[in-house]
VOSE-924292 format. One record per residue (C-alpha): x, y, z; residue number from 1. Coordinates in steps of 0.1 Angstrom, whole numbers. Layout:
N
SITE      x      y      z  num
SITE      X      Y      Z  NUM
...
***
This chain:
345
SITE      x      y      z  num
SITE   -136    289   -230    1
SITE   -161    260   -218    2
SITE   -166    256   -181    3
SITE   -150    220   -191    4
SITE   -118    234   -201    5
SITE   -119    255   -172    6
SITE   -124    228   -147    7
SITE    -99    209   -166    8
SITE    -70    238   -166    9
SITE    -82    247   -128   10
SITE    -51    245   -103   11
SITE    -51    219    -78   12
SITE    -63    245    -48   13
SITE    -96    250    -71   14
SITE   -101    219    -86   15
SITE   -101    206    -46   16
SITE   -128    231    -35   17
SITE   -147    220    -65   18
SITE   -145    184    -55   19
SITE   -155    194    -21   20
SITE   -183    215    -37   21
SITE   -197    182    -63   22
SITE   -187    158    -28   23
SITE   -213    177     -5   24
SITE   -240    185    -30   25
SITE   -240    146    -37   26
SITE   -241    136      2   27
SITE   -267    159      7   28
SITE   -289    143    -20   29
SITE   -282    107    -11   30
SITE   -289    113     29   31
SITE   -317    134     16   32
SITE   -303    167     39   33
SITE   -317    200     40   34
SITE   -302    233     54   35
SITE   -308    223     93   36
SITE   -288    190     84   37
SITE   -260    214     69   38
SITE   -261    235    103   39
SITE   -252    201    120   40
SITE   -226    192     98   41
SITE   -206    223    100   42
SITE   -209    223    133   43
SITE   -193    193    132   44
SITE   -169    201    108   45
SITE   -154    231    125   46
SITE   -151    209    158   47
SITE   -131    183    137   48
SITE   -110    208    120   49
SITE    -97    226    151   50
SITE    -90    194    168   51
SITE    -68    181    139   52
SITE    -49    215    134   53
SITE    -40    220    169   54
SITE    -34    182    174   55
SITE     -7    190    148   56
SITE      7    221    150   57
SITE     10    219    193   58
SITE     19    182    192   59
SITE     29    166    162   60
SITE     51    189    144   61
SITE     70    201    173   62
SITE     79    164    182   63
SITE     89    158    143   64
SITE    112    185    148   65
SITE    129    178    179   66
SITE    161    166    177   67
SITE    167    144    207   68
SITE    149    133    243   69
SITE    151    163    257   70
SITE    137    187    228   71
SITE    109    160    226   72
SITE     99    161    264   73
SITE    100    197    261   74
SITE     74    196    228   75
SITE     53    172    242   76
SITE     48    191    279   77
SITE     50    227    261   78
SITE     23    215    231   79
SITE      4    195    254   80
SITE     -3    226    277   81
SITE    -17    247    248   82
SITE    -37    217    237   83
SITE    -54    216    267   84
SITE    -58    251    271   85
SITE    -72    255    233   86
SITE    -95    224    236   87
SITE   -113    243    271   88
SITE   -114    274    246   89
SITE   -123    260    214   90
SITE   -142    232    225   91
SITE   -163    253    252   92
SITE   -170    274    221   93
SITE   -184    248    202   94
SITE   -202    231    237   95
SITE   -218    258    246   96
SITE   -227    267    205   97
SITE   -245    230    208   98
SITE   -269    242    235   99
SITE   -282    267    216  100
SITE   -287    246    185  101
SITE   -299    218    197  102
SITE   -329    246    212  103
SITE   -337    257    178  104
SITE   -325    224    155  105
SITE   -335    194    180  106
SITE   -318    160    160  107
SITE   -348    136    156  108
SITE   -353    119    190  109
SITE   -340    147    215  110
SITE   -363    175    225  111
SITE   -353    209    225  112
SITE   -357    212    263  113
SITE   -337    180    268  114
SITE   -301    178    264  115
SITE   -284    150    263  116
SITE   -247    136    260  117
SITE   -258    109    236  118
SITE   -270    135    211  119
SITE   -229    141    201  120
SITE   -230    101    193  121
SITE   -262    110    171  122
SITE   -242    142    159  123
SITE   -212    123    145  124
SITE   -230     90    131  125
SITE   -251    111    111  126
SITE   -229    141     94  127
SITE   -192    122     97  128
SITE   -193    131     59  129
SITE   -197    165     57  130
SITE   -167    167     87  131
SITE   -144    142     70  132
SITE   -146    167     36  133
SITE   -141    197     51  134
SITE   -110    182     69  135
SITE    -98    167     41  136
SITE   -105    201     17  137
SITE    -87    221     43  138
SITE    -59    197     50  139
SITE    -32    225     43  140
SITE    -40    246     75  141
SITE    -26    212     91  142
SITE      2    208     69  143
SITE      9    240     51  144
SITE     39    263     67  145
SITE     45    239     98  146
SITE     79    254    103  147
SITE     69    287    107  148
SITE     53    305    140  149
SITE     16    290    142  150
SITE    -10    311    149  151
SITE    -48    298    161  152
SITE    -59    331    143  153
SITE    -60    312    107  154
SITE    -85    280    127  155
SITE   -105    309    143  156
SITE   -112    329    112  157
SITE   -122    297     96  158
SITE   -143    291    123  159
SITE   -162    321    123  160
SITE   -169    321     87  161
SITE   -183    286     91  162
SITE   -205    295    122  163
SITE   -219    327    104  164
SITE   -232    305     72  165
SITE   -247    289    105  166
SITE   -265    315    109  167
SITE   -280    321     76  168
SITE   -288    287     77  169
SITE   -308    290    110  170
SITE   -328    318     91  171
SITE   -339    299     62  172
SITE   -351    275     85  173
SITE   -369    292    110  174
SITE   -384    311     77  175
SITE   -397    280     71  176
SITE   -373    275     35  177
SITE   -359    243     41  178
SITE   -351    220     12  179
SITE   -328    205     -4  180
SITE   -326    237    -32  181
SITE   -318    257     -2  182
SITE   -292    230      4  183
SITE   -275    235    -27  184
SITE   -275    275    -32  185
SITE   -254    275      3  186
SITE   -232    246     -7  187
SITE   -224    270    -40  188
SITE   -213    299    -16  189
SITE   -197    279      4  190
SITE   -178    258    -14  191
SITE   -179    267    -47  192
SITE   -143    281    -60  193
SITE   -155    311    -76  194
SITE   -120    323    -75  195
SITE   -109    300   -105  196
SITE   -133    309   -126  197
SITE   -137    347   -120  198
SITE    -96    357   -107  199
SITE   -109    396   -105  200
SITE   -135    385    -81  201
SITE   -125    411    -51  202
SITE   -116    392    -18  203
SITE   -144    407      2  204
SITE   -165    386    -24  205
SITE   -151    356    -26  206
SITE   -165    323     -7  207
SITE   -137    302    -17  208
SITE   -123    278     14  209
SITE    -99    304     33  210
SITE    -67    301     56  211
SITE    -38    285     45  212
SITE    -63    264     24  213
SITE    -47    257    -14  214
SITE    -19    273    -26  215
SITE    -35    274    -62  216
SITE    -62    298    -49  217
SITE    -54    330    -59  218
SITE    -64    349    -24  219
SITE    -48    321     -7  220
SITE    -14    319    -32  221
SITE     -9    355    -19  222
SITE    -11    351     16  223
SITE     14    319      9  224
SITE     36    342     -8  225
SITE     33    368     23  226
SITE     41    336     48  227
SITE     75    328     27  228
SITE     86    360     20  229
SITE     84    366     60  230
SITE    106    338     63  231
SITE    131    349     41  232
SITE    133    382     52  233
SITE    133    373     90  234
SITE    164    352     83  235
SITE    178    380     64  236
SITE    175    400     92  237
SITE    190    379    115  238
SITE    218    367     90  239
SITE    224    407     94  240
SITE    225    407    132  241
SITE    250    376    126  242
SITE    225    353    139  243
SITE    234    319    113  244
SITE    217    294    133  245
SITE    182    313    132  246
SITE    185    326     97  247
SITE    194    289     81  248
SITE    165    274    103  249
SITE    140    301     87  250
SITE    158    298     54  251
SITE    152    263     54  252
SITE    119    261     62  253
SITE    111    285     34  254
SITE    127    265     10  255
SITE    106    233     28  256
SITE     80    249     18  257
SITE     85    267    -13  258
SITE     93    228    -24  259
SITE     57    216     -6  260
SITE     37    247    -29  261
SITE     55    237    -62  262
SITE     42    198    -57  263
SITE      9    206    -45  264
SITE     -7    236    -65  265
SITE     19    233    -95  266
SITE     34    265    -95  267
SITE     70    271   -106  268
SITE     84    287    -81  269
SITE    123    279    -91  270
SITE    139    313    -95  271
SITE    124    319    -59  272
SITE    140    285    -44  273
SITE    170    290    -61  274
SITE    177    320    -45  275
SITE    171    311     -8  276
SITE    188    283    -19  277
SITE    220    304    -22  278
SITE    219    325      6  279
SITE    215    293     25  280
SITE    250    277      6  281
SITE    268    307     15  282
SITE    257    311     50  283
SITE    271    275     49  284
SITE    302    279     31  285
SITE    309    307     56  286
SITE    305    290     88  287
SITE    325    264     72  288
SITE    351    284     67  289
SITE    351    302    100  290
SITE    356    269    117  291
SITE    378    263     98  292
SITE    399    291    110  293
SITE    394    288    141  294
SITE    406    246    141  295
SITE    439    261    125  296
SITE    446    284    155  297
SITE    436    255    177  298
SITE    406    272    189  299
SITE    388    242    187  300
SITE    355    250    210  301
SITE    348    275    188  302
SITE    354    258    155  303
SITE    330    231    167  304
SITE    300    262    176  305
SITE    310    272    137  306
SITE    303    243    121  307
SITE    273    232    149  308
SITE    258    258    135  309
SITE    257    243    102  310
SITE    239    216    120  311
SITE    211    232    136  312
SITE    192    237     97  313
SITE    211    212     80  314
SITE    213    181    104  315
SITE    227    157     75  316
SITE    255    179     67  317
SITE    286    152     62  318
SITE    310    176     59  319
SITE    301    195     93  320
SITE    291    168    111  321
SITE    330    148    105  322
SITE    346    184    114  323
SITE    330    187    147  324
SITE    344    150    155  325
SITE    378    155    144  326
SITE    375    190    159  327
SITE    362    170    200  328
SITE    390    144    191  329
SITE    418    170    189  330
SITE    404    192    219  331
SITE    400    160    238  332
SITE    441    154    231  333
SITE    450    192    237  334
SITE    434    190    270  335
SITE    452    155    277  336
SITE    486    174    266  337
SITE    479    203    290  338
SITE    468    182    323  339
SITE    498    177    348  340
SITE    517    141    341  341
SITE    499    126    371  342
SITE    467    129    362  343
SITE    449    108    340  344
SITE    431    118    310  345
***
C-alpha cells in the first residue's frame, strides 16, 4: 500500500498527529527555528496544556454538570480550590523549569544571569504556535471522559514526556548540533504517528501523542476502551448493591462517551452502546415501576425518591418528571386530609 493510501485510510486520532507533525515542521521552517527554539515552545506548550485541562476539568465541567445554584456554588468553590492548588504545583514546576532554561537557552536580549518577567511576554509572542498546536492536537485530555473521575496523572505524564524531549534537546544544543535537520528528526519522534502506519509497534516504542489523546490511536483506543469499560462495570456494581442513582449516572456517562468516540475517531462501537443502553432502560423501567407501587399504596414520598432517581441520569425524563408532580400534588392533599379541621393547609 502507498504511504498516500495510508495517510488517506489513517483514523482521525492519526491523521491529527500527522497534521500536528506537517503543522510544526512548517512553522519551524518559516520562523527559521532550531532545536533551542523547540525547547521554548514546549515549554510553552506543556504550560498551556495544563492550564486548559484543569481550567476544564476543576471548573468548567463540574459547573456544566450541576444542576441548580447550589451544586454550582459548590463546583465553582470545590474546582476553584484545586485550581489554585494545581496552578502553585504545576505552574511552580514550570517557574522554576524557566530558571534553569533561561541559564542554558537565554532568548535573544536577556542574559543568562538576568532574569526577567518580561522574558514570558518574549516567551509567548514568539512560540504561541507551537503552544496553540499541541493544545489543539491534544484537545481530548480536555474533552475526552469528562464525566468520569479526573485524574492530573494523564496532564503529568504528558508533561514529563514533553520535558524529557527537553532534555534531549538541551544536549544537541550544548553539543553544538543545532539546526533546523535537528529540528525535524525530533519533530518526527515527537509527533509523528508511527502507530498508524506500523499497529505492531510495541508501546514502550511508540512516540505517538499520549493520554486520552485520539481515540483512533491504537495505544490510546485501548486505554479508551479501559476508561468505558470501568464505567460500565462500576455501575454494574453498584446496580448490584441497589445503588440506581450511581449506576445510571456512570451508565450514562459511558454511553456519553461511547457516542463522543464513535463521531470523533469513526469507530462503530454500536453493539457496545446498545447494550449499556439496555441496562440503562431497565434500570429505568424498574424504578418506574417501583414508584409506581409505592403511589398505589399511597406511599407517596417514596414513590417520588423512585422515580427522582430516574432523574438524577436522565434529567429530561417526561414520564418521571410528571409522576413526581402528580405524586407532591396527592401527598400535598393526603397531608391536607390528615391535619385537624382547624388548621389550615
Amino acid at each position: 500500500m502507498s504511504v498516500w493510501k495510508k495517510l488517506v485510510l489513517m483514523n482521525m486520532g492519526a491523521a491529527n498527529a500527522a497534521f500536528s507533525f506537517l503543522a510544526m515542521i512548517v512553522i519551524g521552517y518559516v520562523f527559521n527555528w532550531r532545536a533551542r527554539d523547540l525547547i521554548w515552545g514546549l515549554w510553552l506548550s506543556s504550560l498551556c496544556l495544563g492550564a486548559f485541562v484543569f481550567v476544564a476539568h476543576f471548573i468548567v465541567w463540574p459547573l456544566i454538570r450541576a444542576k441548580n445554584a447550589v451544586a454550582r456554588v459548590k463546583a465553582l468553590f470545590g474546582g476553584g480550590f484545586s485550581l489554585v492548588f494545581f496552578t502553585f504545583h504545576y505552574g511552580g514546576f514550570h517557574l522554576i523549569h524557566s530558571f534553569f532554561l533561561s541559564v542554558f537557552f537565554p532568548l535573544e536580549g536577556f542574559s543568562a544571569q538576568e532574569f526577567k518577567i518580561g522574558m514570558y511576554g518574549r516567551i509567548a509572542l514568539t512560540y504561541w504556535p507551537a503552544a496553540l498546536i499541541t493544545v489543539w492536537a491534544q484537545r481530548d485530555l480536555i474533552f475526552a471522559l469528562e464525566d468520569a473521575s479526573f485524574s492530573t496523572d494523564s496532564v503529568y505524564k504528558y508533561v514529563v514526556k514533553m520535558h524529557l524531549m527537553i532534555f534531549v534537546l538541551a544536549a544537541f544544543t550544548v553539543s553544538k548540533v543545532d539546526s533546523f535537520l535537528v529540528y525535524v528528526v525530533v519533530c518526527v519522534f515527537y509527533f509523528f504517528p508511527f502507530k498508524a502506519f506500523f499497529p505492531s509497534l510495541p508501546d514502550w516504542l511508540s512516540t505517538d501523542l499520549d493520554p486520552a489523546d485520539n481515540p483512533g490511536n491504537s495505544g490510546i483506543t485501548r486505554r479508551f476502551d479501559e476508561g468505558v469499560a470501568r464505567l460500565i462495570s462500576h455501575g454494574n456494581a453498584a446496580y448490584d448493591e441497589g445503588n440506581g442513582k450511581t449506576a445510571g449516572k456512570l451508565w450514562k456517562s459511558a454511553i456519553r462517551n461511547i457516542k463522543w468516540a464513535e463521531t470523533t475517531s469513526g469507530r462503530r462501537l454500536s453493539d457496545a452502546r446498545a447494550d449499556v443502553e439496555a441496562r440503562l432502560a431497565r434500570l429505568t423501567s424498574e424504578q418506574m415501576e417501583k414508584g409506581t407501587l409505592f403511589y398505589q399504596n399511597e406511599k407517596h414520598l417514596e414513590a417520588i425518591a423512585a422515580w427522582e432517581t430516574i432523574l438524577e441520569y436522565d434529567p429530561e425524563n417526561r414520564e418521571a418528571t410528571q409522576a413526581v408532580q402528580i405524586a407532591r400534588l396527592e401527598s400535598q392533599k393526603k397531608r391536607c386530609r390528615d391535619k385537624p379541621p382547624n388548621e389550615k393547609c
